[in-house]
C-alpha positions in Angstrom: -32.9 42.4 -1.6 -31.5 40.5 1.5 -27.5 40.0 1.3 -26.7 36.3 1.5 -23.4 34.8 2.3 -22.1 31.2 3.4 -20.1 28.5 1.6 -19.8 26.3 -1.0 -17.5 23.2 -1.7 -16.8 21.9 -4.9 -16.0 17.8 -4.9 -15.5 15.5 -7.6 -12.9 12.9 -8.6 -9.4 13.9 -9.4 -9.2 15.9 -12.6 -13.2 17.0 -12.3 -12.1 21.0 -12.9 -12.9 22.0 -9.9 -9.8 24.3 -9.6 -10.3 26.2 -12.7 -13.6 26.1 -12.1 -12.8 28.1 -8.5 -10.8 30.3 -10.2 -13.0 30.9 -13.0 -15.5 32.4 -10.2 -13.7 34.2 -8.0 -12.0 36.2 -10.9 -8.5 35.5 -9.7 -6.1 32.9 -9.5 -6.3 30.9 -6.1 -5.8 27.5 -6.7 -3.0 26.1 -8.6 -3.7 23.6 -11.7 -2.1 21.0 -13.3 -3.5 18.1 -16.1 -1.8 16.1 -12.9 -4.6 14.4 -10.7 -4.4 15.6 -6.5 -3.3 18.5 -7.6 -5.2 20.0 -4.7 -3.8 18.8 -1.2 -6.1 20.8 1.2 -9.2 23.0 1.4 -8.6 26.2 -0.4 -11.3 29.0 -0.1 -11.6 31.9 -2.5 -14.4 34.4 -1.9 -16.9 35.8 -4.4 -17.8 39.7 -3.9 -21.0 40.6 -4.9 -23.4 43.5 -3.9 -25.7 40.6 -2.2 -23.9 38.1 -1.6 -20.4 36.8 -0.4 -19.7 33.2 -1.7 -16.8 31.5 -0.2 -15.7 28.9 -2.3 -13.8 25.9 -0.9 -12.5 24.0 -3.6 -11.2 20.6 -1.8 -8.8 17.7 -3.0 -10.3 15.4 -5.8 -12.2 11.9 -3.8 -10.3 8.8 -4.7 -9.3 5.2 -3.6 -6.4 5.7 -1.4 -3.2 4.1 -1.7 -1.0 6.1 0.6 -1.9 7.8 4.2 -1.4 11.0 2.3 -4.3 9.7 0.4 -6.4 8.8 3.7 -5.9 12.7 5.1 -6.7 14.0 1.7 -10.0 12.4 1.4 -10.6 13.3 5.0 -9.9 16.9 4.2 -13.1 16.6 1.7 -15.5 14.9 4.2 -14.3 17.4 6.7 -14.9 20.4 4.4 -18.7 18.8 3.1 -19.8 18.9 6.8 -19.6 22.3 7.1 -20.9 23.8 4.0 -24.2 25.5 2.8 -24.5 24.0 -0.6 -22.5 21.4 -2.9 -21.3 21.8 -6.4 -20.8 17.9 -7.7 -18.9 18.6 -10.7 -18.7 15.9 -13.2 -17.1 16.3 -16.7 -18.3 16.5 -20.0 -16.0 14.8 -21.9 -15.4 11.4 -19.6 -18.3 9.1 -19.0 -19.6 8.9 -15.5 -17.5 6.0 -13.7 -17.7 4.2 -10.7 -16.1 6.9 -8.9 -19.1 9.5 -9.3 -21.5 7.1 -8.6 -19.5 7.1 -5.3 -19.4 10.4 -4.4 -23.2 11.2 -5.7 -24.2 8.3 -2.6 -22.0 9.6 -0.1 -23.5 13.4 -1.1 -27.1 11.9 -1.2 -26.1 11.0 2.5 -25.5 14.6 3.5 -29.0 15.9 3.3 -27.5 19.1 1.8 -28.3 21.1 -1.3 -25.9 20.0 -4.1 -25.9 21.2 -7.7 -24.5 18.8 -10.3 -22.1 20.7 -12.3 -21.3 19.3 -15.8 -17.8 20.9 -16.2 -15.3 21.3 -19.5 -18.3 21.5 -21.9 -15.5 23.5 -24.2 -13.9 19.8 -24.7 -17.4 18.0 -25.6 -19.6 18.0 -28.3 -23.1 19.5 -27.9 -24.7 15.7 -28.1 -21.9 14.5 -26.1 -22.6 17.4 -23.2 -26.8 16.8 -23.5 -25.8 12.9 -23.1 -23.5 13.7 -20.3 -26.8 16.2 -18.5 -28.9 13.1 -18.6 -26.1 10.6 -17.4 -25.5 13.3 -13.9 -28.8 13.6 -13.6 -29.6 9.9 -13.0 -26.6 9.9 -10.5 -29.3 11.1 -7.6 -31.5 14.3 -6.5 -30.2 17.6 -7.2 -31.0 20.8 -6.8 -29.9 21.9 -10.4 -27.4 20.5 -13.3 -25.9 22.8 -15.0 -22.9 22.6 -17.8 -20.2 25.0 -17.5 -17.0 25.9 -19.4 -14.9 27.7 -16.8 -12.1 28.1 -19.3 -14.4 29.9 -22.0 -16.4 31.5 -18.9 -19.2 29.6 -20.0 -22.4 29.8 -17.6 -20.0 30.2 -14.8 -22.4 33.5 -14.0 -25.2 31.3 -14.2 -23.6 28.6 -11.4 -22.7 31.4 -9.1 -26.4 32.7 -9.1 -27.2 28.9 -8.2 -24.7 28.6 -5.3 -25.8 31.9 -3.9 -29.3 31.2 -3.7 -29.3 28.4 -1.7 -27.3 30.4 0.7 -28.7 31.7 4.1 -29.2 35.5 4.4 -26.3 37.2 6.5 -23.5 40.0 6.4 -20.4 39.5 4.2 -18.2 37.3 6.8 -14.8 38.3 5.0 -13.7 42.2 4.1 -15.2 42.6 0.5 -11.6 43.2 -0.7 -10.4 39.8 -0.1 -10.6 37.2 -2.9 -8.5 34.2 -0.7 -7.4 33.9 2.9 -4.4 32.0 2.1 -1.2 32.0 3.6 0.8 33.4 1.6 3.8 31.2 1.8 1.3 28.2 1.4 0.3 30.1 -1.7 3.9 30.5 -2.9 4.8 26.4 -2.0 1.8 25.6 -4.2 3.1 27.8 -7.0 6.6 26.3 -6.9 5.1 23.2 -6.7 2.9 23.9 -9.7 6.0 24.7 -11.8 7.5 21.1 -11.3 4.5 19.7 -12.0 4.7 20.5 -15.5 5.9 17.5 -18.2 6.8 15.3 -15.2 4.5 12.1 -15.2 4.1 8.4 -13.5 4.3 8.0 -9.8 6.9 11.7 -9.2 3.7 14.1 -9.3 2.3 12.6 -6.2 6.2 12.4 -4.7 6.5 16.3 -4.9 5.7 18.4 -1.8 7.5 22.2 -1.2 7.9 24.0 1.9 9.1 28.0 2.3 12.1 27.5 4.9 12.2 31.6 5.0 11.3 34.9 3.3 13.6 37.9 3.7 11.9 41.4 2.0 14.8 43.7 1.6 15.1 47.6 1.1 15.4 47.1 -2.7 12.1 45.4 -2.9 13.3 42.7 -3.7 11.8 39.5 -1.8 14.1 36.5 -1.0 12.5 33.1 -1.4 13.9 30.0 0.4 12.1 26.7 -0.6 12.6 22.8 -0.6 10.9 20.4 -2.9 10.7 17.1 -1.0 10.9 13.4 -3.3 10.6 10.5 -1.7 13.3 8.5 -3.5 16.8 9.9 -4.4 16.9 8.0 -8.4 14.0 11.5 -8.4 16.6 14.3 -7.9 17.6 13.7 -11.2 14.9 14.1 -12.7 13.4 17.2 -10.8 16.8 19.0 -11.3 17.8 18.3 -14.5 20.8 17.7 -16.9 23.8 20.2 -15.5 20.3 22.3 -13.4 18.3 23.1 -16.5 15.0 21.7 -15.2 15.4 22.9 -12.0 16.4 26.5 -13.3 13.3 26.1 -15.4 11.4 25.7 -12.7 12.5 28.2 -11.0 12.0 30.9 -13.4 8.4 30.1 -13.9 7.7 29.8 -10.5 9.0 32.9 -10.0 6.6 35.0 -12.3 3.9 33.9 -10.2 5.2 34.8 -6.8 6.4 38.2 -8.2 2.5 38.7 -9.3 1.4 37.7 -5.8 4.0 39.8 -3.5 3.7 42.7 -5.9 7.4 42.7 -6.6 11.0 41.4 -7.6 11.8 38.0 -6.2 15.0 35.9 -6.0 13.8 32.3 -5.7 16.5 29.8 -3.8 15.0 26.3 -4.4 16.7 23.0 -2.8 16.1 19.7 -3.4 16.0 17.2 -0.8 15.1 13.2 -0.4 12.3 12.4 2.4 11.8 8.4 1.8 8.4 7.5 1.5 6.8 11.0 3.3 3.4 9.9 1.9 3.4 7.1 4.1 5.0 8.6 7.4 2.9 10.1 9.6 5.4 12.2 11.2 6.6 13.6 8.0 3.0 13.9 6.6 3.2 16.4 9.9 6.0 17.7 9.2 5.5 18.9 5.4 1.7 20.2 6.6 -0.3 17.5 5.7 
């Protein structure tokens, strides 16, 4: 059997479970989630290890009208990622009828001349009719190579999707060590986990206002791992919000972010976060540089 190995992007509209649908795959946990849409700010890859194959998964942020710059570059990120892959997954889900905005993205795939699976995802939140209605819906959307429904949260014909994705790749060596599952940074790993902790019960326009940078690490004999980070709003009526009455949201989360670093470094963690007020970032170029975008 020839070993195969290339990459595949996941795209879909914000919210389309293409996160926990990488994560589902590559057996680990790569990506942050959130119910919030643009979760995902950049191309993430995580890499599926298989005696023939290697799969490198690039799960991208979700395509959507933008309204900021930050918008702009994130879309860009997608188009820039599509170029450059062997195969598409176009994931869709099942319990939200198709829109205008995957009738977008199905033309600007059909464009590509690429193979692209449509990828009915969520089925565990659909009804069986609902999910056969939803098959024929994706399927009219354009020419794919397969559809296929998928649950990644019950592990539902997730097996079935990575067999897909692998067979339209080209045959080649593995092209990352077969012990890697991500080749993350890690502090860009441990921003998105801190910022994944404040994402949780805030809502209106502060999800998209929230960015986090590592300032510094400093690993100590105890092993015990300090963690310096900022979370960056864009208006200052937001700090009180993100921090809480007398600290307690911030202290909250703190303490869940730090259970997910500690599982990534291996170790103890002391997590110093700061808040801080950069107006408008989403629509400054020079701080969209500045905070990594």
């Amino acid at each position: 059997m020839r070993h195969r190995s290339g990459f595949c992007c996941f795209v879909g509209r914000p919210n389309a479970g293409k996160s926990t649908l990488t994560n589902a795959l590559v057996g680990s946990k790569i990506v942050i989630t959130s119910e919030q849409p643009q979760t995902t700010r950049r191309a993430v890859r995580g890499i599926v290890n298989r005696p023939d194959a290697q799969l490198i998964i690039v799960d991208t942020p979700g395509l959507h009208r933008p309204r900021t710059l930050l918008g702009e570059r994130l879309n860009d990120v997608v188009r820039a990622t599509l170029a450059d892959v062997d195969v598409i997954g176009f994931c869709v889900p099942a319990d939200q009828k198709v829109g205008p905005g995957d009738r977008f993205i199905a033309a600007e795939l059909a464009a590509l001349n690429k193979p692209v699976i449509a990828v009915v995802t969520k089925t565990d939140l659909a009804k069986r009719d609902q999910i056969a209605a939803q098959l024929v819906a994706v399927s009219e959307l354009g020419e794919f190579t397969d559809v296929v429904p998928v649950s990644a949260t019950a592990g539902d014909q997730t097996d079935l999707l990575a067999d897909l994705l692998i067979a339209q790749l080209p045959a080649g060596p593995a092209l990352y060590p077969d012990d890697m599952t991500t080749d993350e940074d890690v502090e860009a790993r441990i921003a998105d986990l801190i910022r994944e902790a404040a994402l949780d019960g805030v809502r209106d326009e502060l999800p998209h206002s929230i960015a986090v940078t590592v300032e510094e690490m400093q690993p100590r004999d105890d092993a015990l791992t300090f963690v310096y980070a900022t979370l960056h709003l864009e208006r200052s009526s937001q700090k009180g919000i993100v921090i809480g009455a007398k600290g307690a949201r911030l202290k909250a989360i703190g303490t869940r972010a730090r259970a997910g670093i500690e599982d990534l470094l291996g170790g103890r963690v002391h997590l110093d976060l700061h808040v801080a007020v950069e107006a408008d970032w989403q629509r400054n170029p020079k701080k969209l540089d500045r905070l990594g975008f």
